[in-house]
C-alpha positions in Angstrom: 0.0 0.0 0.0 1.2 3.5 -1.0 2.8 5.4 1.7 1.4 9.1 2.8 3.5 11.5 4.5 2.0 14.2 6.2 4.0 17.1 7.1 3.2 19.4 9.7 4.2 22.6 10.9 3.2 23.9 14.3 -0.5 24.4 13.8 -0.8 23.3 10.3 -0.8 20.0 8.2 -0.8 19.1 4.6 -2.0 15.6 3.0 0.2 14.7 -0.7 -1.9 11.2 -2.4 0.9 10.0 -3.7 -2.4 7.8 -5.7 -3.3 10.4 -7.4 -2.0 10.9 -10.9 -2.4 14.9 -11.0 -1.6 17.8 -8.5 -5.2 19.4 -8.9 -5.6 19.2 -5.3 -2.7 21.1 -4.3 -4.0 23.8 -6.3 -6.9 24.1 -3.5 -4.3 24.0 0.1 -2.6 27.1 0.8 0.1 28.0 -2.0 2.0 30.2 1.4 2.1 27.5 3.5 3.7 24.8 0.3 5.9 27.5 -0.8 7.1 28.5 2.9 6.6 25.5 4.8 7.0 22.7 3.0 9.9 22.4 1.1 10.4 26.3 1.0 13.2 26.4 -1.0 12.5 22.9 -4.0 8.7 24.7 -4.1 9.2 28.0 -4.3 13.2 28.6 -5.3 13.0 27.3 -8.6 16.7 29.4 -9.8 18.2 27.7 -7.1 16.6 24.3 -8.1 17.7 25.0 -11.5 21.7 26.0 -10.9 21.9 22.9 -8.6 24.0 20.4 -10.9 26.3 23.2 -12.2 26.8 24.1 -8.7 27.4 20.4 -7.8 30.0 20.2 -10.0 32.1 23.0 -8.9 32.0 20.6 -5.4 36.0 19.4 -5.1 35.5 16.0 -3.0 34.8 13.3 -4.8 31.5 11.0 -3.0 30.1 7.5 -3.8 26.8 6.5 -3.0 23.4 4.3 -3.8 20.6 6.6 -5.5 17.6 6.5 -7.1 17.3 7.6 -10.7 13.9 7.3 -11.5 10.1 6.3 -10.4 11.0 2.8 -10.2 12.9 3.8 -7.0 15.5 0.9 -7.6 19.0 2.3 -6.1 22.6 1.9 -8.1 26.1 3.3 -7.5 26.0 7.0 -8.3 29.5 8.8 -8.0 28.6 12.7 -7.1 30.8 15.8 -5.2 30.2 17.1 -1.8 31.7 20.2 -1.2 34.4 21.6 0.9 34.7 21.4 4.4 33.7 25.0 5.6 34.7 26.3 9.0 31.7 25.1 10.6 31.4 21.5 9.0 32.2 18.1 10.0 32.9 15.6 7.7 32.8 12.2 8.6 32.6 8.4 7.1 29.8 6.7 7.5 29.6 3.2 9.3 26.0 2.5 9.4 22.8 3.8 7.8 19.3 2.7 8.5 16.4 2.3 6.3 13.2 4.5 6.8 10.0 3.9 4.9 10.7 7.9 4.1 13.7 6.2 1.7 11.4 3.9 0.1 8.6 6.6 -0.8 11.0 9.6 -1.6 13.1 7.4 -4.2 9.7 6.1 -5.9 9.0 9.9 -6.0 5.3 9.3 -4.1 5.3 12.9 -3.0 5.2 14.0 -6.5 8.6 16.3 -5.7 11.9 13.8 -5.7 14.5 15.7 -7.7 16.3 12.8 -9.3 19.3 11.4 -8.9 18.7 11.6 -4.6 20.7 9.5 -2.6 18.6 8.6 0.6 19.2 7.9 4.4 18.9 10.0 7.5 19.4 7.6 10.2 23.2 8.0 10.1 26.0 7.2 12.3 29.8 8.0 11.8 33.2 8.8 12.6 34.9 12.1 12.4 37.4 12.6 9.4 38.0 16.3 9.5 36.7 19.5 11.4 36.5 23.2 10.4 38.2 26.0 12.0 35.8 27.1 14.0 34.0 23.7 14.9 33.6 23.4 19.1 32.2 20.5 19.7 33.3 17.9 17.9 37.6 16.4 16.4 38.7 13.8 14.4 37.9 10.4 15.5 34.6 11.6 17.2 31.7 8.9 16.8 28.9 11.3 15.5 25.3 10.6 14.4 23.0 12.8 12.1 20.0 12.2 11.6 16.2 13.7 9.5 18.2 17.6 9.2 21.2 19.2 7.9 19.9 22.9 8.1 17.4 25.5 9.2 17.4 29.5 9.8 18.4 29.2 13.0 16.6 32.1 13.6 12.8 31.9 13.7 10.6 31.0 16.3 11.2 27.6 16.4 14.6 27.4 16.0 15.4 29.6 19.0 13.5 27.1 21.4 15.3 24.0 20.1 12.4 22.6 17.4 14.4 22.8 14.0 12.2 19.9 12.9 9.3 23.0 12.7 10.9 25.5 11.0 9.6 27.1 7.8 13.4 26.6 6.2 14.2 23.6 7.5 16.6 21.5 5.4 16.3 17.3 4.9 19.0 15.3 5.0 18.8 14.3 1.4 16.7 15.2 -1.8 16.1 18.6 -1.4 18.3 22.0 -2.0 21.0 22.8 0.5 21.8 26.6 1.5 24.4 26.8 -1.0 21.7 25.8 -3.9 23.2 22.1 -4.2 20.8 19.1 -3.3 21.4 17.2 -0.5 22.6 13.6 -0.1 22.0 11.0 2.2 23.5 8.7 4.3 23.9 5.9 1.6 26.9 7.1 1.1 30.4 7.3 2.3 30.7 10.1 3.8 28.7 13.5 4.6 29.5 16.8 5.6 27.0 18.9 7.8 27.1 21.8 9.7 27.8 20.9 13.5 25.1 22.2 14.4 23.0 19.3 12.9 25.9 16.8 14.1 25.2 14.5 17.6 27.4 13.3 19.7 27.3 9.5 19.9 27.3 8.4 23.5 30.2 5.7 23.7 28.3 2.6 25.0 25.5 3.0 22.8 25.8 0.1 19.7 27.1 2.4 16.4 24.8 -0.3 13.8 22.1 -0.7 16.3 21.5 3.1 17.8 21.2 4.6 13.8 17.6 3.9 13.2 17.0 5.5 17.2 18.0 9.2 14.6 14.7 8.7 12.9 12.2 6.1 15.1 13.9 7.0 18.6 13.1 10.8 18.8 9.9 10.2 17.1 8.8 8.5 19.9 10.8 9.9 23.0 9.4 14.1 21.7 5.7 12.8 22.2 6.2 11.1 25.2 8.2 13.4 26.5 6.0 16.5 25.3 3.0 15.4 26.3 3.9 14.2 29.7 3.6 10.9 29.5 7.2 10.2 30.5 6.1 9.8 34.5 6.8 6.0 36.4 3.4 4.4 36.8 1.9 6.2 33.5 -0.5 4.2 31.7 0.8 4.3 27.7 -0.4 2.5 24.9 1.6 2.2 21.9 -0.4 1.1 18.2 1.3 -1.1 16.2 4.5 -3.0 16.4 7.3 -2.2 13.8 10.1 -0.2 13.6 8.4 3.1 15.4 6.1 0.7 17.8 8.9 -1.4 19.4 11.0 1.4 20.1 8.1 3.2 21.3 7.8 0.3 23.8 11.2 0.4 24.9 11.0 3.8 25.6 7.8 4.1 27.5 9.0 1.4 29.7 12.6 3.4 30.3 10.1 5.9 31.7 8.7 3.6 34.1 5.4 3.6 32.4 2.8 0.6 32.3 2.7 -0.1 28.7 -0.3 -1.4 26.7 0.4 -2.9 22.9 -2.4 -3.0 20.4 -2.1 -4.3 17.4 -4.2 -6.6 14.6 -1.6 -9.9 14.5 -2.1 -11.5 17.4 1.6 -13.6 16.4 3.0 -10.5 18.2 1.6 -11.1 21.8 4.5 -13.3 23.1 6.8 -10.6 21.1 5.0 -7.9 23.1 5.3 -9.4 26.0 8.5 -11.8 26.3 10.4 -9.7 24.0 10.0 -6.2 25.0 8.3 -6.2 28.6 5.2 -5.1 27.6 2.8 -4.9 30.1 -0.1 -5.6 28.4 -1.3 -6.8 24.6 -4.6 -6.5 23.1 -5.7 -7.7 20.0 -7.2 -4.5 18.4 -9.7 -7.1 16.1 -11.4 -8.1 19.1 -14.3 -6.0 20.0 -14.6 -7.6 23.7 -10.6 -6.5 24.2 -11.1 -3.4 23.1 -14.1 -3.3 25.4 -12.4 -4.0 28.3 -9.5 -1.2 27.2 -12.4 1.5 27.7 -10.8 4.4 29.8 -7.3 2.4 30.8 -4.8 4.5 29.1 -3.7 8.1 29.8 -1.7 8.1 26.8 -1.5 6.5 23.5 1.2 6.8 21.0 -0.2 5.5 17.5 2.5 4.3 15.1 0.5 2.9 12.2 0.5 3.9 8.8 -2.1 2.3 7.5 -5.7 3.3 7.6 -7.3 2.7 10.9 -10.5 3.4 12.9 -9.4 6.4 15.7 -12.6 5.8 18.0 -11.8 2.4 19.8 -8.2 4.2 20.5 -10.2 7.4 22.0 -12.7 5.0 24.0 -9.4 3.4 25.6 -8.4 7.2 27.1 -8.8 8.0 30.6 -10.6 11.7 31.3 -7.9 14.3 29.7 -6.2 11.5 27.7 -4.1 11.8 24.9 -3.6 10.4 21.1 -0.8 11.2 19.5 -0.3 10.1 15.7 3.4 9.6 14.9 2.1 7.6 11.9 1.3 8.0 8.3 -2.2 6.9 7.4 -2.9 7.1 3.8 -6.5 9.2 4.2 -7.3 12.1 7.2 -8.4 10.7 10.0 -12.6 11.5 11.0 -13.8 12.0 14.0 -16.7 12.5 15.8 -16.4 15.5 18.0 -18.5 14.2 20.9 -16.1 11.4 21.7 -13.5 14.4 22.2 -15.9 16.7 24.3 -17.0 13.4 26.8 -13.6 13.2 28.5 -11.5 16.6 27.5 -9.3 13.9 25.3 -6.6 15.2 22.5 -5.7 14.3 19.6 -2.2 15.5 18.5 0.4 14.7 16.5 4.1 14.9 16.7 7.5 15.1 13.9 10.4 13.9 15.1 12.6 16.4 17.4 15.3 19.2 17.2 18.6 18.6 17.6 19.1 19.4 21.5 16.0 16.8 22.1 17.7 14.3 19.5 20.8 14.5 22.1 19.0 14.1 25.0 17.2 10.9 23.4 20.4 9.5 22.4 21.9 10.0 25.6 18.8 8.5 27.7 19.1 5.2 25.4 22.4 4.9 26.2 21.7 5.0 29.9 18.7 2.7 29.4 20.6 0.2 26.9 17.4 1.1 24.6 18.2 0.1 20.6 16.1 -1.0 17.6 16.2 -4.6 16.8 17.7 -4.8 13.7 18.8 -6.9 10.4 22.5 -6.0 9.1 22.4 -5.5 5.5 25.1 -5.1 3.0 24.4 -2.1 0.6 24.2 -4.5 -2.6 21.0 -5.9 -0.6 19.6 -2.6 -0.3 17.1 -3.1 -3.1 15.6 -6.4 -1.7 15.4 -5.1 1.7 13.1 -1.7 0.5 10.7 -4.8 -1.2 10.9 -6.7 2.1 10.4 -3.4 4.5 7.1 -2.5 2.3 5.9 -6.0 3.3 6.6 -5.8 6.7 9.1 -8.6 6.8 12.1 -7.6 9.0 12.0 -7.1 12.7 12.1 -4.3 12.7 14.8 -2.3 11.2 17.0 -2.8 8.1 20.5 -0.7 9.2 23.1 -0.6 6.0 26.8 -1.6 7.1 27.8 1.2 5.1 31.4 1.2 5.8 32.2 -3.0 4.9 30.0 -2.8 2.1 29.7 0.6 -0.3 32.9 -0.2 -3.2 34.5 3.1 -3.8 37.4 4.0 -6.6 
């Protein structure tokens, strides 16, 4: 099933059908808010889209990589430039590089805006090669991470309380134009070079292959938990759905202390749920006397799913003042009746990712927790299959790229 990606500033969301085989219905959301909010600068800077590849190859270092090239979204050795190492950069090599279903759906160009070729991969983990002259916090031979941004104004709103991830010129890690006009590339690659700023330091006892995909599905579920207060010992947290977002989700909830609840529709997962990750509780979200007996448990529930879904059994599970925060990606908007909001003062939310100081407390708190994805090791000539296998839900739960044993370079 097609993935949908919905983007969301602070108070406002837009919904891309990546079904749909025209863009008629972007001509009815607010042009401001696609031009200045969503992909400000590939929207709206078209001269800067348009001097990207003869900017690109005034770039003096010599990169290899794995990119897409077209719809089909099947990845190939691509040899590009990255440029310079200015005096705020780090470059670094990368080791390891998860896979998000973001990859999958940019590469296939769902959103209707993939610049081609894009190299993909923002769950990215390092080691430092070189520094710039006036770079503070990190030297050569640092472990670093990076993860969902390489850039933002640094100067809005939202920057200056630490959420990046919501600012209007906020740059992704790959497939879109970079401040100096070029487009950025991912982390399958062998090596980036990002402004410290968007660089974290890797704890040292937290797993380099294991920790990546925490860049991407860690501090999406750590912000809302965190955010919304549901980070207290003896909290009552359910977490939808059981893949790459959901079990880390579960870890996380239960670093916290809190008494965690799984729902999901394959009742295989119960003894996963349970015996694998300490979940307190599972429930089989098919079964309408479960369900039932959820009614007003929860205080919190994190929904992970992409898929489409009903929302009222999850609200009918929510204490007085509960809270439902979508981290997921459901192909259609979500309806909802408005009394089964009113009877109980209950929220819906939803929550993208985290800014960089939040990213490095997350990190930091799985370290101290021993919290990591469960993942498959993949070299990067498998990268292809493992897309086909991610879209079927057939690894548990995240495919992480050895980057470093397995990318051939000249």
């Amino acid at each position: 099933m097609p993935l949908l990606r919905s983007w969301s500033s602070s108070r406002r969301s837009i919904y891309i059908d990546p079904q749909s085989n025209n863009n008629s219905h972007l001509q009815q959301l607010n042009t401001n808010f696609i031009n200045h909010i969503l992909f400000p600068y590939f929207l709206s800077n078209t001269t800067t889209i348009s001097m990207t590849s003869s900017l690109e190859s005034e770039h003096p270092i010599k990169a290899y990589g794995y990119a897409a090239r077209d719809t089909s979204g099947v990845l190939s050795p691509l040899t590009f430039f990255r440029r310079a190492t200015g005096e705020k950069d780090v470059r670094f090599k990368v080791l390891y590089c998860g896979i998000c279903h973001s990859d999958s759906v940019f590469a296939k160009n769902e959103w209707g805006i993939t610049k081609y070729p894009v190299i993909p991969g923002h769950e990215i983990v390092g080691v430092v090669t070189e520094v710039g002259s006036k770079v503070e916090k990190f030297k050569v031979g640092d472990k670093v991470g990076v993860g969902c941004l390489v850039g933002s104004c640094r100067s809005c709103q939202n920057c200056a309380v630490d959420y990046e991830q919501y600012c209007p010129k906020q740059i992704f890690t790959y497939g879109v134009p970079d401040a100096d006009g070029t487009q950025t590339h991912g982390g399958y690659s062998d090596h980036m070079v990002t402004d410290e700023h968007f660089v974290l330091r890797w704890p040292a006892n937290l797993p380099l292959d294991s920790g990546a995909p925490l860049l991407c599905a860690g501090i999406t579920t750590y912000s809302p938990l965190r955010y919304f207060g549901l980070d207290k010992p003896g909290t009552k947290v359910g977490v939808v759905g059981l893949g790459g977002l959901g079990h880390v989700a579960v870890k996380m909830a239960k670093a916290f202390g809190a008494e965690v609840t799984v729902f999901s529709t394959s009742v295989a997962k119960k003894q996963e749920a349970i015996e694998g990750l300490k979940a307190d509780h599972f429930i089989n979200s098919k079964d309408p006397e479960q369900m039932q007996a959820a009614m007003g448990t929860l205080d919190g529930i994190i929904d992970t799913v992409s898929g489409n879904h009903p929302i009222a059994p999850l609200l009918n599970a929510l204490t007085a003042h509960g809270k439902l925060i979508l981290v997921g990606i459901p192909e259609k908007p979500i309806e909802v009746a408005a009394f089964s909001l009113i009877m109980g003062r209950k929220l819906i939310a939803g929550s993208n990712t985290g800014g960089l100081k939040e990213t490095q407390e997350m990190l930091d708190f799985a370290a101290k927790h021993g919290i990591t994805s469960d993942i498959e090791l993949i070299s990067i000539d498998y990268v292809n299959t493992a897309m086909e296998r991610m879209l079927k839900s057939d690894v548990r739960y995240r495919f992480v790229i050895d980057v470093a044993n397995s990318l051939k370079t000249e």
